[in-house]
C-alpha positions in Angstrom: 253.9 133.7 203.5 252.8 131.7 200.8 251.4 128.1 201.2 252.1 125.4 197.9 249.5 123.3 196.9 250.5 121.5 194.2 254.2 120.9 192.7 254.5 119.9 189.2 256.4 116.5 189.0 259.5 116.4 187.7 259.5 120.8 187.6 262.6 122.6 189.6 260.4 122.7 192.7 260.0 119.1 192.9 263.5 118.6 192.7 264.4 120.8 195.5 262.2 118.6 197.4 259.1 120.8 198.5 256.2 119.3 199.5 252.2 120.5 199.4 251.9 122.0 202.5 255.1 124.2 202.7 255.2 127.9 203.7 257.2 130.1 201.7 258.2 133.0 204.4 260.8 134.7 202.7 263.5 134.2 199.7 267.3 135.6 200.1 266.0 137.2 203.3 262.9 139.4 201.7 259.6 138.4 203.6 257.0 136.8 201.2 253.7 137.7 201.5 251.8 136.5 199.0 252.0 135.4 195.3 253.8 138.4 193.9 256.2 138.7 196.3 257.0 135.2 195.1 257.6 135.6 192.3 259.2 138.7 192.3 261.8 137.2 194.7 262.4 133.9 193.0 263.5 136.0 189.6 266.9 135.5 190.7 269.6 132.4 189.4 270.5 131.6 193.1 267.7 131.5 195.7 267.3 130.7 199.3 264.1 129.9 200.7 262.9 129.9 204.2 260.6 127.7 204.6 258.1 126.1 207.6 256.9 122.4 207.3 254.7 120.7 210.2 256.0 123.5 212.3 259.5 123.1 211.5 262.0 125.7 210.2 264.1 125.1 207.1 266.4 126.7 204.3 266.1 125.1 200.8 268.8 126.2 198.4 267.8 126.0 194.4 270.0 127.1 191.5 267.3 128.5 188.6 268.2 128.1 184.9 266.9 131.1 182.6 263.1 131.1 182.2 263.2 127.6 184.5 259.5 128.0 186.1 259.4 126.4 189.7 256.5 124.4 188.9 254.3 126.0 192.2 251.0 126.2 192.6 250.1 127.8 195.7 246.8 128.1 197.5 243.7 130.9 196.9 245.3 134.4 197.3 242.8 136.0 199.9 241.5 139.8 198.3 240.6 142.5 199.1 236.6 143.2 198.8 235.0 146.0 197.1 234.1 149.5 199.0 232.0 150.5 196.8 228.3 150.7 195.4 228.2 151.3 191.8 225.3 152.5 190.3 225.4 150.0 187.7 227.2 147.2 189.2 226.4 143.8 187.6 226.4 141.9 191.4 224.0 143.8 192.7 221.4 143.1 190.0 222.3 139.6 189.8 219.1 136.8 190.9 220.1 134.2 193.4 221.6 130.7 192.5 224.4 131.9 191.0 228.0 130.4 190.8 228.9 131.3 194.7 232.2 133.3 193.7 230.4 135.7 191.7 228.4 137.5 194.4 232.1 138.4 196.3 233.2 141.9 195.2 236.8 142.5 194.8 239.2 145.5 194.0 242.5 144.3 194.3 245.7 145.8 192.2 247.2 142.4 192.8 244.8 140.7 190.8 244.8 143.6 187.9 248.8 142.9 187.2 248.0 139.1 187.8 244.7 138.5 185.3 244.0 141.9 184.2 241.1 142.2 186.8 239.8 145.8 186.7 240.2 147.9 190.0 238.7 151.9 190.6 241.9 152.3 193.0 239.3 153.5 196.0 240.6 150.9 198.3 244.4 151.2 197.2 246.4 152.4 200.2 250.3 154.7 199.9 251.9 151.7 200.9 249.6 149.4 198.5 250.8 152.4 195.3 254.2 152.4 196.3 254.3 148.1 195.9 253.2 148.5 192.2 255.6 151.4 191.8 258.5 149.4 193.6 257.9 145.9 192.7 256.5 147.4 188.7 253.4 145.9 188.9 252.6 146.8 185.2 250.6 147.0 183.9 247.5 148.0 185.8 243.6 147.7 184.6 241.1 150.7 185.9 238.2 151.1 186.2 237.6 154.7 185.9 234.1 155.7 184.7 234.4 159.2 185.2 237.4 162.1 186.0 235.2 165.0 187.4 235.2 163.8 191.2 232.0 164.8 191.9 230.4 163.0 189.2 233.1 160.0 189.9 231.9 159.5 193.1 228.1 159.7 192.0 229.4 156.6 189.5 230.7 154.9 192.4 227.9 155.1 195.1 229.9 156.7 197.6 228.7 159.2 200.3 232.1 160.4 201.2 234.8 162.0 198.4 237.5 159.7 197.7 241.0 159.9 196.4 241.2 161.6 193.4 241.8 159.4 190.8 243.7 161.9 188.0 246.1 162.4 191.0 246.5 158.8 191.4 247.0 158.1 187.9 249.6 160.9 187.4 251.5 159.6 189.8 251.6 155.7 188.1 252.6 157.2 185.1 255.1 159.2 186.5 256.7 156.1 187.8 256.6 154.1 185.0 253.3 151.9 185.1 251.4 151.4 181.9 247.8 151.7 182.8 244.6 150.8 180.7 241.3 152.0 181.3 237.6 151.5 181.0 234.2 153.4 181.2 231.5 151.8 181.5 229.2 153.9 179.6 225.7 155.0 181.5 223.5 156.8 179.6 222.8 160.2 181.5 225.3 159.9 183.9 229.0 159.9 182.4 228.5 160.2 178.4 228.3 164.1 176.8 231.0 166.3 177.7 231.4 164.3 181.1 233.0 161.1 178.6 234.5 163.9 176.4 236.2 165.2 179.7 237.2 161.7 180.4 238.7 160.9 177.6 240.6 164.5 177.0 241.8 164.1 180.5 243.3 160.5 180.4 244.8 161.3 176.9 247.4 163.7 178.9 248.6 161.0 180.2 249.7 159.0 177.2 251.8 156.9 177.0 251.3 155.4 180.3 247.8 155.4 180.0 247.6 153.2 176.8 244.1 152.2 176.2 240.9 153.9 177.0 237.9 151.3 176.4 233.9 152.5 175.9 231.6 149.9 177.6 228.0 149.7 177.6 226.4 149.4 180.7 224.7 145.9 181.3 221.3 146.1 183.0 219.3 142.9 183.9 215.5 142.2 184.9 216.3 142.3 188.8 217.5 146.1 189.2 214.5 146.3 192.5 215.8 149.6 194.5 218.3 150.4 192.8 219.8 153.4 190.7 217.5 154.3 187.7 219.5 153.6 184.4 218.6 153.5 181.6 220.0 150.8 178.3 222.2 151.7 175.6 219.9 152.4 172.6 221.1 151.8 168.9 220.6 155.5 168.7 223.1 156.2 172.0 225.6 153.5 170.6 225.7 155.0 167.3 226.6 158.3 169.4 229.5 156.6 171.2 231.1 154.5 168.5 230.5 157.8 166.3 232.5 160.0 169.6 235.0 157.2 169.7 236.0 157.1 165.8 236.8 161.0 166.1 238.6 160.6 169.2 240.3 157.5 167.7 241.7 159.3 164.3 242.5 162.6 165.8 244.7 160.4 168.5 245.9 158.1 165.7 247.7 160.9 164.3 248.7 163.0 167.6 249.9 159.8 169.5 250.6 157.0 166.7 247.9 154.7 168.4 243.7 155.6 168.7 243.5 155.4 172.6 239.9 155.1 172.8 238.6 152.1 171.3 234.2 151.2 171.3 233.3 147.6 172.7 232.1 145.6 170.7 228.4 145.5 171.3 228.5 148.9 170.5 228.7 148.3 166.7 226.6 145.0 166.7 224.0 147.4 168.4 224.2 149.6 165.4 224.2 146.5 162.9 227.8 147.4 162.2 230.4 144.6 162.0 233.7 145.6 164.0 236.1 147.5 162.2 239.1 145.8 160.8 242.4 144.5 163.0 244.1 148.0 162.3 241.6 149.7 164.6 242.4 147.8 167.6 246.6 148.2 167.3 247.7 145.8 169.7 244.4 144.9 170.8 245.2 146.2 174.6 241.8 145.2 175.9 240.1 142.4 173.7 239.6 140.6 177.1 237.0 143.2 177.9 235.1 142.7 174.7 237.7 145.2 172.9 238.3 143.6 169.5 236.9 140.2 170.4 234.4 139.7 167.5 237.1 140.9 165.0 239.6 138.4 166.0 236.8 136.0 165.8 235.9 136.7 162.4 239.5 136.8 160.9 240.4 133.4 162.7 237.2 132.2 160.9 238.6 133.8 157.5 242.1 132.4 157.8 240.8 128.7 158.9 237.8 127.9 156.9 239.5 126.9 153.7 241.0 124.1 155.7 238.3 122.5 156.2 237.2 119.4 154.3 234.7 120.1 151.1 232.7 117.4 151.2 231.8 114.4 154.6 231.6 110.9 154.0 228.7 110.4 156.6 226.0 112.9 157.4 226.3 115.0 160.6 224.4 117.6 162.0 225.9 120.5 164.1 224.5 123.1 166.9 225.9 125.9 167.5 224.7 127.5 170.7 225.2 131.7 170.7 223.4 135.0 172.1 221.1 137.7 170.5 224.1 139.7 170.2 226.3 137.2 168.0 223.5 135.9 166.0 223.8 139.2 163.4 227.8 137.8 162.2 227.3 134.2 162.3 224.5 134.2 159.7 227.6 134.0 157.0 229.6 131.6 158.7 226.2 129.0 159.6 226.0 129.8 155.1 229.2 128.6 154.1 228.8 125.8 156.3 225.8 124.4 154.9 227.5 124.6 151.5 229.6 121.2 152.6 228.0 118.4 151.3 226.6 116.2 154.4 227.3 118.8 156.7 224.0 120.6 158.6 224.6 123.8 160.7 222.3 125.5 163.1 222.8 128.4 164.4 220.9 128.3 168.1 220.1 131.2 169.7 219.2 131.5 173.2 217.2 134.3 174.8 218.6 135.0 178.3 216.0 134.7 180.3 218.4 134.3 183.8 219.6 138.1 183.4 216.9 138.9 180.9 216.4 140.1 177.3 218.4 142.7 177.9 221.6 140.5 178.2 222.4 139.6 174.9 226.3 138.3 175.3 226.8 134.8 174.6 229.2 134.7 177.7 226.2 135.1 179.7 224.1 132.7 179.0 222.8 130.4 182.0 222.6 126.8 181.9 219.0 126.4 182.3 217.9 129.0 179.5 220.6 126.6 177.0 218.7 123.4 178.0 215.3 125.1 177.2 216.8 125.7 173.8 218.1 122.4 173.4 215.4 120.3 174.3 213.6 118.2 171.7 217.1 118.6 169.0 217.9 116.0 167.0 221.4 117.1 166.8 224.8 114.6 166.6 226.6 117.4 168.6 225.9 121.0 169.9 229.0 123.3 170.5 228.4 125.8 173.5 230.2 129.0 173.5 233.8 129.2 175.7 232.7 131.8 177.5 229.7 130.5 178.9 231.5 127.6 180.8 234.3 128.3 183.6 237.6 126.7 183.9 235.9 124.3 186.4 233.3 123.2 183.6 230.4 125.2 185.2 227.5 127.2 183.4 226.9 130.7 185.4 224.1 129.3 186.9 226.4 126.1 188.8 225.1 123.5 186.0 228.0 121.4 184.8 228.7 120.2 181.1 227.5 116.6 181.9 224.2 118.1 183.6 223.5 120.1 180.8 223.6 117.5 178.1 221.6 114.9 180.3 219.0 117.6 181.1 219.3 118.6 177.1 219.2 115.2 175.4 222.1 115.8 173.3 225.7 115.8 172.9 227.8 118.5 173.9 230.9 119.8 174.0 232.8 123.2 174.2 234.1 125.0 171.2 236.8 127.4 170.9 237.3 131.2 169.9 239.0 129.4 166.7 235.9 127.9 165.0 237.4 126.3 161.8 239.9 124.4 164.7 237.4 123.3 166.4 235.6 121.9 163.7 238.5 120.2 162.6 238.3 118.9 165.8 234.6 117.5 165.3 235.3 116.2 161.4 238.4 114.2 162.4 237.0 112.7 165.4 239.0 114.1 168.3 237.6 114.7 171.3 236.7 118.5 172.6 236.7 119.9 176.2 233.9 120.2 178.9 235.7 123.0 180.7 235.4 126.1 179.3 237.7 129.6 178.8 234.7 131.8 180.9 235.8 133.7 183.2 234.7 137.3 185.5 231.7 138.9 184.0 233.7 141.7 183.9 235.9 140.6 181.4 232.9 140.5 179.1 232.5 144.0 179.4 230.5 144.7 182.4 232.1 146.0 185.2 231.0 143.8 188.7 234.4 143.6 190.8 236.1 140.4 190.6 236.0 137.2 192.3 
């Protein structure tokens, strides 16, 4: 069953009179178990529900128009935890103090077809593959590092041999689920021929599998007893996005799409802007830092010339970034400063939470942003959206309002779109304190999701 804990007013749900605090057991007789049974069952025009209110049984009859949404909101779907110990999960090298729903591991397939979570299917049961094949819980997001079993299992920290994962996959695509993929890239470990194995072996199972994305593995300061890895080097990255290109054309012409697509950090490591949209085809994984700096840039290209040429009254502008970014901004921060009465500066923080090594502006921690801030003369400092959750927290559990008290300036959050946002600023409107952040996984690190 599911339980509702919010109802949109004046949304179907409302109407059919359900309250916070209802459970959801079953609709038109199938049982209900949690948010995708839901709304797989409530897909229908006519619906019954059964439903459970202070311990009472009722039925609730609702007639759904075309694309009507129900206006539900139901409480925390409880998942399932990781079984695994990754050599270069990001949770296990992570210092204490942290947001508390980042240290909970998670591999659930429910969350992959909900929020594109990635999963390694270790912990996915028969009857848990036969849901996504019968309910077509597509598409799927995997995490799957390595094909070679052996070496797979190495990847994954187990002691015991687990489900093959080829065998697994081959059967998804047999049934009809589109499936994208990632390795997380670890120097020594699965690049070579093991990636070129990978990659040759996930290809065969085109077009299910529809994306296969490199990551580099993320290491920070606190890695005390654990695996020895080492960093991706300008000289390794150069290797991979060079691998990646050739797989990329050669697939590009076999298959109609690349396949295999380099993160972006890969290229900024080399100096190397992204390539152009065209690589990315329909950008299948820009969530996991696939393509992200390349829509950045042509958002910035298509909005720019909307903005005003010249400002009536002097302002000055922060813009708060990491390492990583700092190398494509320097021409945006340019054109900028040729407005009349405008000031940019570009701010770049050193992560010192995760340390130098962390160079992603998503994972920057409050307390390293209000070291750089402190002592700015600034009339307002934009923060990056992916440094701030949905809740208006900073990594580290520092809110928006902390952070500008602590800093001594204004600030507010900006947006992937950067000519909107400074739209935004010039006309006066007023900008978020929540941010877009979400799983560090989703900027290209692989840490099981919370």
């Amino acid at each position: 069953m599911v339980v509702i804990k919010e109802i949109e007013p004046g949304s179907l749900g409302a109407r059919a009179g359900f309250l916070a605090g209802d459970e959801i057991h079953a609709i038109n007789g199938q049982p209900v178990g949690d948010l995708i049974d839901f709304q797989v069952g409530s897909a229908e025009q006519f619906l019954l529900f059964d439903v459970r209110r202070d311990g009472e049984d009722y039925e609730v009859e609702v007639e759904r128009a075309t694309d009507e949404e129900m206006g539900l909101e139901f409480e925390d779907l409880r998942l399932r935890s990781c079984n695994n110990k990754c050599v270069f999960c990001f949770i296990h090298q992570m210092p204490k103090g942290m947001r508390r729903s980042l240290y909970f591991e998670d591999d659930d397939y429910r969350l992959s077809f909900l929020h594109g979570s990635y999963v390694t299917l270790t912990n996915t049961h028969e009857k848990d593959l036969q849901r996504i094949i019968d309910q077509g819980l597509s598409p799927q997001y995997i995490s799957v590092h390595a094909t070679e079993p052996q070496l797979r299992q190495v990847m994954l920290g187990r002691n015991k041999p687990t489900a093959d994962i080829m065998e697994r996959l081959q059967r998804l695509a047999d049934n009809g689920i589109e499936m994208h993929t990632q390795v997380v890239v670890c120097p020594g470990y699965n690049d070579g021929t093991h990636l070129e194995r990978t990659v040759t072996d996930l290809s065969r199972l085109y077009p299910a599998v529809r994306s296969v994305a490199l990551v580099p593995v993320g290491l920070t300061k606190f890695r005390n007893r654990l695996p020895n890895l080492k960093p991706v080097t300008p000289e390794l990255a150069r290797q991979y996005v060079s691998q990646a290109e050739q797989w990329g054309d050669a697939f590009s012409g076999s298959l109609g799409e690349r396949l295999v697509y380099a993160a972006d950090e890969l290229f900024l490591l080399i100096g190397r802007l992204p390539p152009p949209r065209q690589y990315y085809d329909a950008f299948p994984q820009i969530e996991n830092g696939i393509g992200m700096v390349r829509s950045f840039l042509d958002r910035w290209e298509e909005g720019r010339q909307s903005l005003p040429v010249r400002l009536e009254r002097p302002l000055r502008l922060g813009i708060v970034t990491g390492r990583l970014a700092a190398s494509f901004f320097g021409p945006i921060i340019d054109h900028l400063n040729r407005i009349p009465g405008l000031t940019v500066d570009l701010l770049v923080v050193t992560n010192q939470t995760f340390g130098e090594g962390i160079t992603v502006s998503g994972l920057l921690g409050g307390e390293d942003i209000i070291q750089r801030l402190q002592g700015g003369v600034w009339d307002l400092v934009l923060l990056p959206p992916n440094c701030i959750n949905g809740e208006g927290l900073t990594l580290d559990d520092l809110n928006v309002p902390l952070l500008q008290e602590r800093a001594g300036v204004p600030l507010a959050i900006g947006q992937y779109d950067l000519a909107a946002t400074l739209r935004q600023v010039l006309t006066g409107q007023s900008l978020p304190i929540e941010g877009s952040g979400r799983q560090l996984s989703e900027l290209g690190y692989y840490v099981g999701r919370s």
